[in-house]
N, CA, C and O atoms as a MOPAC input file, in Angstrom:
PM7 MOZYME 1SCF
protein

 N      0.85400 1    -1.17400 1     0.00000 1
 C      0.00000 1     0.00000 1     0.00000 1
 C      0.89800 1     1.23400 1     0.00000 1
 O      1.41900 1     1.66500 1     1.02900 1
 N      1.07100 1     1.85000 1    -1.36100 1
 C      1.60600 1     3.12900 1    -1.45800 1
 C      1.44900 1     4.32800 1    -0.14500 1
 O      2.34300 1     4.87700 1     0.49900 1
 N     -0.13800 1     4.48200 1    -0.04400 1
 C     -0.66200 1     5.37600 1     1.10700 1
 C     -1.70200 1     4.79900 1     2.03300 1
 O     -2.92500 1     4.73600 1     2.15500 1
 N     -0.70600 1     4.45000 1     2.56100 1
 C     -1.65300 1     3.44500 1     3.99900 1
 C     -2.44600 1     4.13900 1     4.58500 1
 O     -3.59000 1     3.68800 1     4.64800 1
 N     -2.14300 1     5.62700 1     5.30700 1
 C     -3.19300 1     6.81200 1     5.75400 1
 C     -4.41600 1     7.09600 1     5.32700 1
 O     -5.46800 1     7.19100 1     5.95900 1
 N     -4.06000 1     7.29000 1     3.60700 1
 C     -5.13000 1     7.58500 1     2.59600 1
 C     -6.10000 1     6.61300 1     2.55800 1
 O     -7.25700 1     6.92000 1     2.84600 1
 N     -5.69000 1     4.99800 1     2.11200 1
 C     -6.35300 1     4.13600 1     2.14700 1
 C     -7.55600 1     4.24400 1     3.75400 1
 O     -8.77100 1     4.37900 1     3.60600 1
 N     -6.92800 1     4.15600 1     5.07900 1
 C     -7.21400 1     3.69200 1     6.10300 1
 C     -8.28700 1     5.08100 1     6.01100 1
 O     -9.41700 1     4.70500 1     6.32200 1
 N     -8.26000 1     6.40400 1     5.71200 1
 C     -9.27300 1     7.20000 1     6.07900 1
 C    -10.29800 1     6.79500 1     5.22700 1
 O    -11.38900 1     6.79500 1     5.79700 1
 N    -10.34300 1     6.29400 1     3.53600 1
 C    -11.13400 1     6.06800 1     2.92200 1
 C    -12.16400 1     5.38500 1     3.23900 1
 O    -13.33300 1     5.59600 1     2.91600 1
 N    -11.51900 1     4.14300 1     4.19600 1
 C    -11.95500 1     2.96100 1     4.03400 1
 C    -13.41200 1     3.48200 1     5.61800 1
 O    -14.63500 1     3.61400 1     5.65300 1
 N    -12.44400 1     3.58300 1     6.47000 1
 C    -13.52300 1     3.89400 1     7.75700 1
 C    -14.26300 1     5.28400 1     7.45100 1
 O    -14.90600 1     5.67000 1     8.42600 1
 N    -14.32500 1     6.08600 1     6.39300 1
 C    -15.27900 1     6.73700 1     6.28500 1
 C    -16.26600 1     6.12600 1     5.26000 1
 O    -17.36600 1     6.67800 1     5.24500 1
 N    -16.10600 1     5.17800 1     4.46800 1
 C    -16.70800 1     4.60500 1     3.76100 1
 C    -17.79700 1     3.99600 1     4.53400 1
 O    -18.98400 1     4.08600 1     4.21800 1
 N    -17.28100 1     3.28400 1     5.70300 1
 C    -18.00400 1     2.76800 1     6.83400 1
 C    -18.96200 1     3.55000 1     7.17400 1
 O    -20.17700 1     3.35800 1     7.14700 1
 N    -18.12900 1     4.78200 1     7.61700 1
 C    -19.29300 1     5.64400 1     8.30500 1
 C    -20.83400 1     6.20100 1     7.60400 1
 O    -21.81000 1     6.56400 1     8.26200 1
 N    -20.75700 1     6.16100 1     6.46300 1
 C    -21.24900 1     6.66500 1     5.73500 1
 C    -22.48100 1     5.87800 1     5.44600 1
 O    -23.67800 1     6.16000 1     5.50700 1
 N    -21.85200 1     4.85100 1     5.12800 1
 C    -23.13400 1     3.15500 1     5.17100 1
 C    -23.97700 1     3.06800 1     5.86300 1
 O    -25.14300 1     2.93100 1     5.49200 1
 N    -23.47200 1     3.14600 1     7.44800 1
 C    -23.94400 1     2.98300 1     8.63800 1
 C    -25.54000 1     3.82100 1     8.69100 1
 O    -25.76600 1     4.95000 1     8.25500 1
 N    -26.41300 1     2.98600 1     9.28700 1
 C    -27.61600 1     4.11100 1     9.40200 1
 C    -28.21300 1     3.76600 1    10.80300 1
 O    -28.75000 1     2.71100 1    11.14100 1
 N    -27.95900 1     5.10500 1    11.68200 1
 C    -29.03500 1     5.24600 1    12.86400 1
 C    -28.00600 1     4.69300 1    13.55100 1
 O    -28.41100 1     4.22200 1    14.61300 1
 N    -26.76400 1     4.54600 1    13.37100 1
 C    -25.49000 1     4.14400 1    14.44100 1
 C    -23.84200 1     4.49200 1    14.33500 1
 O    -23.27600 1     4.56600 1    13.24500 1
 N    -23.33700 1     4.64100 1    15.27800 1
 C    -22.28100 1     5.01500 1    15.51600 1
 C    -20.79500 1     4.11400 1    15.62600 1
 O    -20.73700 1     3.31300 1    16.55900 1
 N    -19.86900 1     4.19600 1    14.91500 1
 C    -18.87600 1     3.65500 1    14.80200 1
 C    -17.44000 1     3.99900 1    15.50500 1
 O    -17.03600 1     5.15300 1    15.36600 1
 N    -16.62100 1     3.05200 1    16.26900 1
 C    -15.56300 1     3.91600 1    16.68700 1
 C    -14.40000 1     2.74700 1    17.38500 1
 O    -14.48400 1     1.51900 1    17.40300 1
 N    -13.55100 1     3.45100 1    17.81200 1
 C    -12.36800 1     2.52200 1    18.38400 1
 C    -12.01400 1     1.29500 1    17.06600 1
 O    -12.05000 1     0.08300 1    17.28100 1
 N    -11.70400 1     1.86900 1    15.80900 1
 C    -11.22800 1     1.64700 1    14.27600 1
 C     -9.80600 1     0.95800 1    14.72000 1
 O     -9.14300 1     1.52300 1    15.59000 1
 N     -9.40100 1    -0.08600 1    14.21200 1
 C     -8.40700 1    -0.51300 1    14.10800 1
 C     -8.43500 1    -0.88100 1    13.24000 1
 O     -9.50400 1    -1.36000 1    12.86100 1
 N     -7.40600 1    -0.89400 1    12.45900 1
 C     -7.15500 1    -2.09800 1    10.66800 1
 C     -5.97100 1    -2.54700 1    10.98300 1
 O     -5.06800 1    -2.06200 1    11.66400 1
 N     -6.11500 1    -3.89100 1    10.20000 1
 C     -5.10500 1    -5.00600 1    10.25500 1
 C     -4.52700 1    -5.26500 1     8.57900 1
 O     -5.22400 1    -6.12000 1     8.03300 1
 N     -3.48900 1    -4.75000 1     7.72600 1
 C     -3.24300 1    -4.94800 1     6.63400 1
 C     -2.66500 1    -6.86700 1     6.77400 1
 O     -1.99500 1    -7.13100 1     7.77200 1
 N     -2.90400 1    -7.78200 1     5.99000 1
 C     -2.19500 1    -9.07600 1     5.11200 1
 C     -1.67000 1    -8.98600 1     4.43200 1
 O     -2.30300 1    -9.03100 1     3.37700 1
 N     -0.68300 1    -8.85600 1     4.32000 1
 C      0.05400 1    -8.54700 1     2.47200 1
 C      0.00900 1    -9.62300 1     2.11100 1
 O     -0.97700 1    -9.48600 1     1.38600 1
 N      0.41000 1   -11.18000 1     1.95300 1
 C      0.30700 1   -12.54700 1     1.69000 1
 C     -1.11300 1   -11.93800 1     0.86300 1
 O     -1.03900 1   -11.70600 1    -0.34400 1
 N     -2.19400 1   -11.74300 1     1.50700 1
 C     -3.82500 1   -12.59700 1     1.06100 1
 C     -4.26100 1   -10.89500 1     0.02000 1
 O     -5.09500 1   -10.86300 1    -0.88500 1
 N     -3.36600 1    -9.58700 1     0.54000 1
 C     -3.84900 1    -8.46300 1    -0.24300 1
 C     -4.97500 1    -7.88100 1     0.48200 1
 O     -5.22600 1    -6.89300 1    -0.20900 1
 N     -5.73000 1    -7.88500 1     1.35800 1
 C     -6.52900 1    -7.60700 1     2.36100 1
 C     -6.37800 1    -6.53600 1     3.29400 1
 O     -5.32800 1    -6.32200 1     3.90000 1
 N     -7.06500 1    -6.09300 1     3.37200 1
 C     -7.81700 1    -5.21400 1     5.20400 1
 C     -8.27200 1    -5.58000 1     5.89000 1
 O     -9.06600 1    -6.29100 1     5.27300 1
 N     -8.46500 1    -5.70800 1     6.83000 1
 C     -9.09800 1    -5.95900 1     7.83300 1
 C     -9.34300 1    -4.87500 1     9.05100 1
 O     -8.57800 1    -4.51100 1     9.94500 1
 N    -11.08600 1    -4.38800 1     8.66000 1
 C    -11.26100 1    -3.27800 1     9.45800 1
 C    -12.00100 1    -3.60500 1    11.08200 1
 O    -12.12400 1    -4.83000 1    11.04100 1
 N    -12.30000 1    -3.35200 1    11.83900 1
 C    -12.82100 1    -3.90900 1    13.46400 1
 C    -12.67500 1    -2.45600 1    13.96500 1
 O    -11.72300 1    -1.67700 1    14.00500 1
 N    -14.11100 1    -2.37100 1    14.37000 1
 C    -14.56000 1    -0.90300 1    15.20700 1
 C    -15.89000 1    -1.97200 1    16.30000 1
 O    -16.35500 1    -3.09900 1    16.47500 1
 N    -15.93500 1    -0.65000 1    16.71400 1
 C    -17.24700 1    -0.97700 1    18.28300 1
 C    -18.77400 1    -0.04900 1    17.55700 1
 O    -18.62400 1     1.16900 1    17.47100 1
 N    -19.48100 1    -0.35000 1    17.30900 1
 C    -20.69600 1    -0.22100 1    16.97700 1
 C    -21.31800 1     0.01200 1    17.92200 1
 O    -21.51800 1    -0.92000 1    18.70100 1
 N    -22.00000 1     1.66000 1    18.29800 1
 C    -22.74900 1     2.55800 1    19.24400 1
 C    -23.97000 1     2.56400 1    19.06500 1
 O    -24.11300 1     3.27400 1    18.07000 1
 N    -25.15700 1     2.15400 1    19.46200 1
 C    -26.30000 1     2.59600 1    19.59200 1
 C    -27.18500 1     1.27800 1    18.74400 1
 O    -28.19800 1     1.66600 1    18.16100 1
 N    -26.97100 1     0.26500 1    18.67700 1
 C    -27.59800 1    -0.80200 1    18.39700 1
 C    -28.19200 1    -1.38300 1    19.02900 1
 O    -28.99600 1    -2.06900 1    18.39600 1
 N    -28.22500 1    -1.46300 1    19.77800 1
 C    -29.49300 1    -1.68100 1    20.86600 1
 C    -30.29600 1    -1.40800 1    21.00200 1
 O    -30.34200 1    -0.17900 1    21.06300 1
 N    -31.55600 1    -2.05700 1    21.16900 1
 C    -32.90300 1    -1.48500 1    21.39800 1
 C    -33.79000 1    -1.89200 1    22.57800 1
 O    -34.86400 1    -1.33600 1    22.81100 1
 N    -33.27000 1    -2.92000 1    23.33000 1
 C    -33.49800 1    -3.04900 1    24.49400 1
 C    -32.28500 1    -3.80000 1    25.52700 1
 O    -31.08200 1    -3.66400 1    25.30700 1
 N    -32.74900 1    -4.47300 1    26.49100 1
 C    -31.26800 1    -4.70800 1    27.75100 1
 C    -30.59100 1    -6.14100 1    26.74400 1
 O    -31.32500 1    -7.11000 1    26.54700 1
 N    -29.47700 1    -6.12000 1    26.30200 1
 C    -29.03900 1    -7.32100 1    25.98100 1
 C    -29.60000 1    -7.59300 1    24.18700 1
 O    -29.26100 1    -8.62400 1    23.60500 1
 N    -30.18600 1    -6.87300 1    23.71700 1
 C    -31.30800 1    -7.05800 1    22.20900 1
 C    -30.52000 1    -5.86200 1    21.42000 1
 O    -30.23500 1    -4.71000 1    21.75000 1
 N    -30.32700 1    -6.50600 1    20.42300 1
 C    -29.42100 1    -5.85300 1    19.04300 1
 C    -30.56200 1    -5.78100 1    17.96100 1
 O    -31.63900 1    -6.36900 1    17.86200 1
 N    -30.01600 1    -4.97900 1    17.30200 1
 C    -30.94900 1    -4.62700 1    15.60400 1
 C    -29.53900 1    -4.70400 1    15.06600 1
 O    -28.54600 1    -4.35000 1    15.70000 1
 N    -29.53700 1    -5.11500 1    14.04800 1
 C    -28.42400 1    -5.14100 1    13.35800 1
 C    -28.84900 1    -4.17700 1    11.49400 1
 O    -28.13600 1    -3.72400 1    10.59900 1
 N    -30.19000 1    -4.26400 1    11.69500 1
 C    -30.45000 1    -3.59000 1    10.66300 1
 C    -29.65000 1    -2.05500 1    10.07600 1
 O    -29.73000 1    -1.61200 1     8.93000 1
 N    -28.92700 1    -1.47700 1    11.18000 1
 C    -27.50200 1    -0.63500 1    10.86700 1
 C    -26.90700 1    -1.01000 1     9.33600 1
 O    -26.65000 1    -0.40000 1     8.29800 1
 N    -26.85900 1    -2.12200 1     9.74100 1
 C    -25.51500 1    -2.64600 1     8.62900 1
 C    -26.04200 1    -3.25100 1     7.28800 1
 O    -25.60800 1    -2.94800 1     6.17600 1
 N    -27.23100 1    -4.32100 1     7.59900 1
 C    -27.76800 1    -5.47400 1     6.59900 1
 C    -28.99900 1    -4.30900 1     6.11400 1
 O    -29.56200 1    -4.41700 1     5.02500 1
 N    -29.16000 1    -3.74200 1     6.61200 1
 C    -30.92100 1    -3.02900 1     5.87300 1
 C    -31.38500 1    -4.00000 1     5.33700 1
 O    -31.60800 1    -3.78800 1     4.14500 1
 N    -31.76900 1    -5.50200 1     5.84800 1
 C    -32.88900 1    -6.35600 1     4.80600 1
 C    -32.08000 1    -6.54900 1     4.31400 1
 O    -30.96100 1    -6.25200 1     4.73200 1
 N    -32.33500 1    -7.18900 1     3.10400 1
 C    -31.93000 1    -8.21700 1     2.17900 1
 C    -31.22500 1    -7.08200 1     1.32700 1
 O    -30.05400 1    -7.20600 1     0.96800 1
 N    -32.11000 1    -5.80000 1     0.97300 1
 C    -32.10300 1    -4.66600 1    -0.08400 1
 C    -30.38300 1    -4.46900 1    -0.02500 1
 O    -29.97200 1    -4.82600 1    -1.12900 1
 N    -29.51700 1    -4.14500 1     0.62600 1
 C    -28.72100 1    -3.72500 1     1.05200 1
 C    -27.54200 1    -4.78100 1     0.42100 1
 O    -26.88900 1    -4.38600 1    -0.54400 1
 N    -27.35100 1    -5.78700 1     0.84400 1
 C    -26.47300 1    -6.99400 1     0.60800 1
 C    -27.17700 1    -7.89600 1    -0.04100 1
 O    -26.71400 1    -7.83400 1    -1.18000 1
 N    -28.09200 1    -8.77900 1    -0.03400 1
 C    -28.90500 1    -9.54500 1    -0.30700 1
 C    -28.76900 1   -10.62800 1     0.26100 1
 O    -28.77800 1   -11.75700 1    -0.23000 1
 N    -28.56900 1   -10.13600 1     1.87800 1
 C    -28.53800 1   -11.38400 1     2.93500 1
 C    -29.23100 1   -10.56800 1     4.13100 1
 O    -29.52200 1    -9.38400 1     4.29800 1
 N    -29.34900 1   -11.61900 1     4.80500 1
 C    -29.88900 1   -11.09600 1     6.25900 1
 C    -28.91200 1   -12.13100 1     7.37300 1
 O    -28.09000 1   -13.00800 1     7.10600 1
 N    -29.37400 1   -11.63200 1     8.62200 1
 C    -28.00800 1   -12.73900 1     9.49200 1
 C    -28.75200 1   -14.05700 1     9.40400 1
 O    -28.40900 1   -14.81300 1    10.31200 1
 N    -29.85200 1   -14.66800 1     8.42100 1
 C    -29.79300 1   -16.30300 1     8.64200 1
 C    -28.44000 1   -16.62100 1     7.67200 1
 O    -27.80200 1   -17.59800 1     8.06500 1
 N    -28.00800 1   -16.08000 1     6.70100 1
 C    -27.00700 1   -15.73300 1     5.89400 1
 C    -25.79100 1   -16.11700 1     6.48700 1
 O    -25.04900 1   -16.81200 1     5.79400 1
 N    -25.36000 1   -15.75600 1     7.83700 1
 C    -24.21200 1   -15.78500 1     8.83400 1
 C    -24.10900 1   -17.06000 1     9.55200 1
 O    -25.15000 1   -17.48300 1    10.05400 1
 N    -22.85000 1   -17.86100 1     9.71100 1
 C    -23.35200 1   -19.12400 1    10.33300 1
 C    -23.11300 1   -18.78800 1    12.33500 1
 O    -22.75000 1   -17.63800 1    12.58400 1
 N    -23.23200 1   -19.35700 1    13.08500 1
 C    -23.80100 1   -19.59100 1    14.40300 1
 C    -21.78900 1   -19.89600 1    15.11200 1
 O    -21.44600 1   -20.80400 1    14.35400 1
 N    -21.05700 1   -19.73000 1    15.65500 1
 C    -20.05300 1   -19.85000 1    16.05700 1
 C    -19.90000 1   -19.50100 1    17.64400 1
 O    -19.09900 1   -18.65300 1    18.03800 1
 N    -20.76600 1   -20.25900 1    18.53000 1
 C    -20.44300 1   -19.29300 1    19.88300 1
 C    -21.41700 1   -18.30600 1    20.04200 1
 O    -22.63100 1   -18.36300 1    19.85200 1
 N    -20.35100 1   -16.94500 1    20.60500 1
 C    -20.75900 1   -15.97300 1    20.45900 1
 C    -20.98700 1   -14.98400 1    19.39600 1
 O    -21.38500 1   -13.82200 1    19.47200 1
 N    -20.57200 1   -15.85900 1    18.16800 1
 C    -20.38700 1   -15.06100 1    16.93400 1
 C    -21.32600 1   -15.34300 1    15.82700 1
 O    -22.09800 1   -16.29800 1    15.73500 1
 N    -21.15200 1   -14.40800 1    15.03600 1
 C    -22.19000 1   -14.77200 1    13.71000 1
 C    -21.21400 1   -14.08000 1    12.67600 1
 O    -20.92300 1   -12.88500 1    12.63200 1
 N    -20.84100 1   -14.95100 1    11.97400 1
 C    -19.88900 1   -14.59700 1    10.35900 1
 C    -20.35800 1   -15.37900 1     9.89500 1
 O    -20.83900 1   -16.50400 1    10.02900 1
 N    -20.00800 1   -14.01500 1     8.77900 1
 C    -20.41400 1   -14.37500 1     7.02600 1
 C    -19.12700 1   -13.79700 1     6.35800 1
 O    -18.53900 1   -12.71600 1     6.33700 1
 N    -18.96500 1   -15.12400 1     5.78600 1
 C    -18.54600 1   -15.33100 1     4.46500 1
 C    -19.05100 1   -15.25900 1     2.93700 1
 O    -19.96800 1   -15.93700 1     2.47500 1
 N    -18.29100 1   -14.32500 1     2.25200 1
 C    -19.11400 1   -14.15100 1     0.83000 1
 C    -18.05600 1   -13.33200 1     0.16500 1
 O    -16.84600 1   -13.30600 1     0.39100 1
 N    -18.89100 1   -12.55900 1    -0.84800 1
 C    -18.38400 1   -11.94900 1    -1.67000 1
 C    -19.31900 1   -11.21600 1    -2.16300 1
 O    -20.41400 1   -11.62400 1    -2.55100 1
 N    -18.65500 1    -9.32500 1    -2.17400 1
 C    -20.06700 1    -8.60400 1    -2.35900 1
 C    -19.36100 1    -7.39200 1    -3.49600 1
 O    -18.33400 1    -6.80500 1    -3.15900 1
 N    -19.91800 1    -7.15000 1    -4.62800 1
 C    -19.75000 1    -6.91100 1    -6.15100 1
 C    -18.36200 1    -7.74100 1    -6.19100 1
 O    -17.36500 1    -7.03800 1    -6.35300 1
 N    -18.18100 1    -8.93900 1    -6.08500 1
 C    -17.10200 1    -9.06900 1    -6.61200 1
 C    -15.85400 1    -8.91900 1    -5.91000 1
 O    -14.77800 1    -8.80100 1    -6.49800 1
 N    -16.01200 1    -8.92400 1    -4.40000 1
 C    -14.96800 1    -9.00000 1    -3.39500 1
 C    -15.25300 1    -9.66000 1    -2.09800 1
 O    -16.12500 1    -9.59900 1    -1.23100 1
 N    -14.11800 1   -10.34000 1    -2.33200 1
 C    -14.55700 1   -11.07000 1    -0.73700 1
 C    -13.95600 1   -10.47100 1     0.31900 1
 O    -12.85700 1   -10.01900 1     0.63900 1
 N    -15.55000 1   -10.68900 1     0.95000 1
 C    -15.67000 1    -9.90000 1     2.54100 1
 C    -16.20900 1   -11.02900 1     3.30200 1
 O    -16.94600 1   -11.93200 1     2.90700 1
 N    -15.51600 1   -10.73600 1     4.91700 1
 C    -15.76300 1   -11.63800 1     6.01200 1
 C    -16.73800 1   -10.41000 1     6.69500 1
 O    -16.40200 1    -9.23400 1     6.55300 1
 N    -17.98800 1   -10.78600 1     7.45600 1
 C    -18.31900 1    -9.87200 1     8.23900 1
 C    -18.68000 1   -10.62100 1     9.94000 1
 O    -19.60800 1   -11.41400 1    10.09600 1
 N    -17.85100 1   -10.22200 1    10.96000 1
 C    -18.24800 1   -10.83200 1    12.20000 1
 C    -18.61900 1    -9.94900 1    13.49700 1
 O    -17.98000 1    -9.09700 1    14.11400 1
 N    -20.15800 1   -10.60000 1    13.69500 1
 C    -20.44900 1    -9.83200 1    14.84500 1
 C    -20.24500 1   -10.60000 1    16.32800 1
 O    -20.56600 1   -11.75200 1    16.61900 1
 N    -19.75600 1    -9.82100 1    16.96700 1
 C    -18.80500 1   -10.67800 1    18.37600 1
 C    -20.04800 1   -10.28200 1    19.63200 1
 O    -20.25000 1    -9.07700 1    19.78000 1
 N    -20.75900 1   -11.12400 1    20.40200 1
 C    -21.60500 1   -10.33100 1    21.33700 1
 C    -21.14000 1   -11.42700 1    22.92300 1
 O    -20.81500 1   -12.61100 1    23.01400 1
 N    -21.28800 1   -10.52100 1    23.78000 1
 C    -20.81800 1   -11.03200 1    25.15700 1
 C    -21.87800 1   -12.42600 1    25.70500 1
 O    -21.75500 1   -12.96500 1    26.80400 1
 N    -22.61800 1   -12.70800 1    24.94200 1
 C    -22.90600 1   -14.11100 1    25.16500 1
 C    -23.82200 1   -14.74700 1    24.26800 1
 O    -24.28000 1   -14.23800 1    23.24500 1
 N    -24.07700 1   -15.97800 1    24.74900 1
 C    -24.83000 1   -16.83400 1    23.50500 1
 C    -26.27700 1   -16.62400 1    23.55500 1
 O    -26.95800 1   -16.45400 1    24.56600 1
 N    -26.75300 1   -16.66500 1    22.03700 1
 C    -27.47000 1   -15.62100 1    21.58200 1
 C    -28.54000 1   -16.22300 1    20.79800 1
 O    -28.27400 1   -17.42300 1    20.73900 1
 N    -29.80800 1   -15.93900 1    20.05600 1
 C    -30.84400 1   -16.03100 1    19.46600 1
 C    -30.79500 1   -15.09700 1    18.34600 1
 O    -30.05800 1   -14.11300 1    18.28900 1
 N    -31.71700 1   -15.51300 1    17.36700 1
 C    -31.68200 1   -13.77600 1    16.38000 1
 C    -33.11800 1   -14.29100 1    15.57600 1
 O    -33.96000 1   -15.13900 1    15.87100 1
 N    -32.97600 1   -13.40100 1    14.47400 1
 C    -34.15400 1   -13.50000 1    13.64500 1
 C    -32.89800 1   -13.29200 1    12.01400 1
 O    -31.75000 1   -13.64700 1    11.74700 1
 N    -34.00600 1   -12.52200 1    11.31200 1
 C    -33.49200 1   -11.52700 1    10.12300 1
 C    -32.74000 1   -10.49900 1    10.57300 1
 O    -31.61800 1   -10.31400 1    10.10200 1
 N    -33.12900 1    -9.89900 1    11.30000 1
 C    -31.63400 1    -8.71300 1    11.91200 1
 C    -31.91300 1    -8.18900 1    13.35000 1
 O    -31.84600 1    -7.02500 1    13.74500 1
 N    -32.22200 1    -9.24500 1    14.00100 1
 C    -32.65100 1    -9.10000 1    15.33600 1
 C    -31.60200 1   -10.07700 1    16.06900 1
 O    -31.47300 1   -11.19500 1    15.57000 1
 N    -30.59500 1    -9.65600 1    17.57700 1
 C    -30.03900 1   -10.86400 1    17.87400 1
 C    -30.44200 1   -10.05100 1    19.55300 1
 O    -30.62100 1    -8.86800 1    19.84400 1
 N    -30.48200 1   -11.93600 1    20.79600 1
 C    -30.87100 1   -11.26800 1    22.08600 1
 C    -30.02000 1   -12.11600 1    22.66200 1
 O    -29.04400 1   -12.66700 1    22.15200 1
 N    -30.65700 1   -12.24000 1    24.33800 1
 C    -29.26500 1   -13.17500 1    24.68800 1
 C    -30.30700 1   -15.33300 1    24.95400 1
 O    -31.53400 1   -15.40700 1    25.02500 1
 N    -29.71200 1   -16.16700 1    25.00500 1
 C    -31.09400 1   -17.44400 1    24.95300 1
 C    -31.29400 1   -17.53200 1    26.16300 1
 O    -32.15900 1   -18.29500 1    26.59200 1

């Protein structure tokens, strides 16, 4: 990466920008040179809608958005990643939550 700075502001404002009805922050990126990759990881503000109950609709808006929803994501723990590829690039997306969990289409709580 010629301009690692340049890249790294692009990329997390790109984020920001996506984002709807939530807040992004504590940004770290992880460059791979081997695989050619980024790897971006922030803390997601205001997703919640009740004690322990996530909307994730921030990120997925429905299907419209990606053309997945989190049944899309497989079940890992505390985690839910997806694996894919979106226009033509592969992206990992993982949501990490402090315990084991339930969801819907873009709803996750605790079981």
């Amino acid at each position: 990466m010629e301009n690692r700075e340049e890249f790294e502001s692009q990329l997390i404002e790109g984020l920001e920008k996506s984002l709807i009805g939530v807040s992004a922050e504590n940004f770290e990126i992880d460059f791979d040179q081997s695989k050619k990759s980024a790897i971006l990881k922030c803390d997601i503000k205001g997703a919640r809608y009740s004690i322990n109950s996530y909307d994730m609709h921030f990120l997925l808006n429905g299907t419209e958005r990606f053309g997945f929803d989190l049944y899309g994501f497989k079940e890992f723990g505390k985690r839910l990643i997806y694996e894919g590829k979106l226009n033509g690039v592969s992206i990992k997306i993982v949501f990490e939550f402090p315990y084991e969990f339930g969801h819907c289409h873009e709803h996750v709580w605790p079981k």
